[in-house]
N, C-alpha and C positions, 0 to 999 in steps of 0.2 A: 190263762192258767187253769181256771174251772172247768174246760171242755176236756182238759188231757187227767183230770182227779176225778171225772164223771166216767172215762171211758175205763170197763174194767181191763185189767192186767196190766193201763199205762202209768207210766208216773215220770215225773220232770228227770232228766237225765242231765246233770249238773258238772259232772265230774269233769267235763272238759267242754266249756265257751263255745257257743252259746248253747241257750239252756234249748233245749228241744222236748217233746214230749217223745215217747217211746215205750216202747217194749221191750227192747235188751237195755235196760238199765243197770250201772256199774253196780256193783254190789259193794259193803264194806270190808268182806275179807279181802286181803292182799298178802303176796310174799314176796318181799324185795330179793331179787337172784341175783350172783354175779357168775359169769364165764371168765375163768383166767386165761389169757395170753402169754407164758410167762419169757417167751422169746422175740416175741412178735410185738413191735411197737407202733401198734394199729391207728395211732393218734397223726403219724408222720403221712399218712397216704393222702392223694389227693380228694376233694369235696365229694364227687362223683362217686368215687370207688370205696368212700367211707358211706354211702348213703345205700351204693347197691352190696356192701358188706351187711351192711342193717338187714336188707330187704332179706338176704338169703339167711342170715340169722334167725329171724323170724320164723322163717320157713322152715328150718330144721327144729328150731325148738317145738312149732305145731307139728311138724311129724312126729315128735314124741312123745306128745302128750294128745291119745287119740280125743277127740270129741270140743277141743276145744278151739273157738274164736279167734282170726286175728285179734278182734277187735279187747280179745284178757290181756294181749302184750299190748304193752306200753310204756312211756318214759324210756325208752331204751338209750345208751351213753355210753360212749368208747370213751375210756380215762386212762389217761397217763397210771401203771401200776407204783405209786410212792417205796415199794419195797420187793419191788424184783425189775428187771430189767426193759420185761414186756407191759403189756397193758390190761386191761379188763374190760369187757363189757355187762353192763349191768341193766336192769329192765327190772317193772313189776308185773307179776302175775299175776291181775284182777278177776275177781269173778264176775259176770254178770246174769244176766236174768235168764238168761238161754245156753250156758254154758255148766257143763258137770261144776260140783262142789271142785272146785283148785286144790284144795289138801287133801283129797284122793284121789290128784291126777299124776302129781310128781312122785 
């Protein structure tokens, strides 16, 4: 751990097992986001096609937010919607070390 606190710009990169040293390190702003579904009940589809729903998800949300990482999304979770018919997807918006400020990207 003293070689990556010795080496300037890195620092232990903790947020998600195991700990690595690094340079895009998470930062602690975050914004929990949800995408409504409100017709579409995205929970019923099968493994595969929930996993390449994610992947393109992701990919539209980084085309619209220029400059930034995959690696700010994350937690991303397709849930049964408790009060409309369809579902949600939800994710956090982290910043990290290499990535624009997140609260003046959305």
């Amino acid at each position: 751990k003293d070689q990556c606190d010795d080496i300037p710009s890195c620092n232990w990169q903790d947020f998600v097992p195991p700990n690595m040293c690094s340079s895009n390190s998470y930062l602690v702003e975050s914004v929990n986001l949800t995408a409504y579904f409100p017709c579409d009940d995205l929970t019923q589809l099968p493994q595969s096609q929930i996993d390449q729903l994610i992947n393109n998800f992701k990919t539209k949300v980084l085309a619209l937010i220029p400059g930034i990482s995959d690696k700010a999304i994350h937690s991303v979770q397709i849930k049964k919607d408790a009060n409309l018919i369809g579902s949600q997807i939800s994710f956090v918006l982290q910043g990290t070390m290499l990535d624009p400020y997140i609260t003046d990207t959305y």
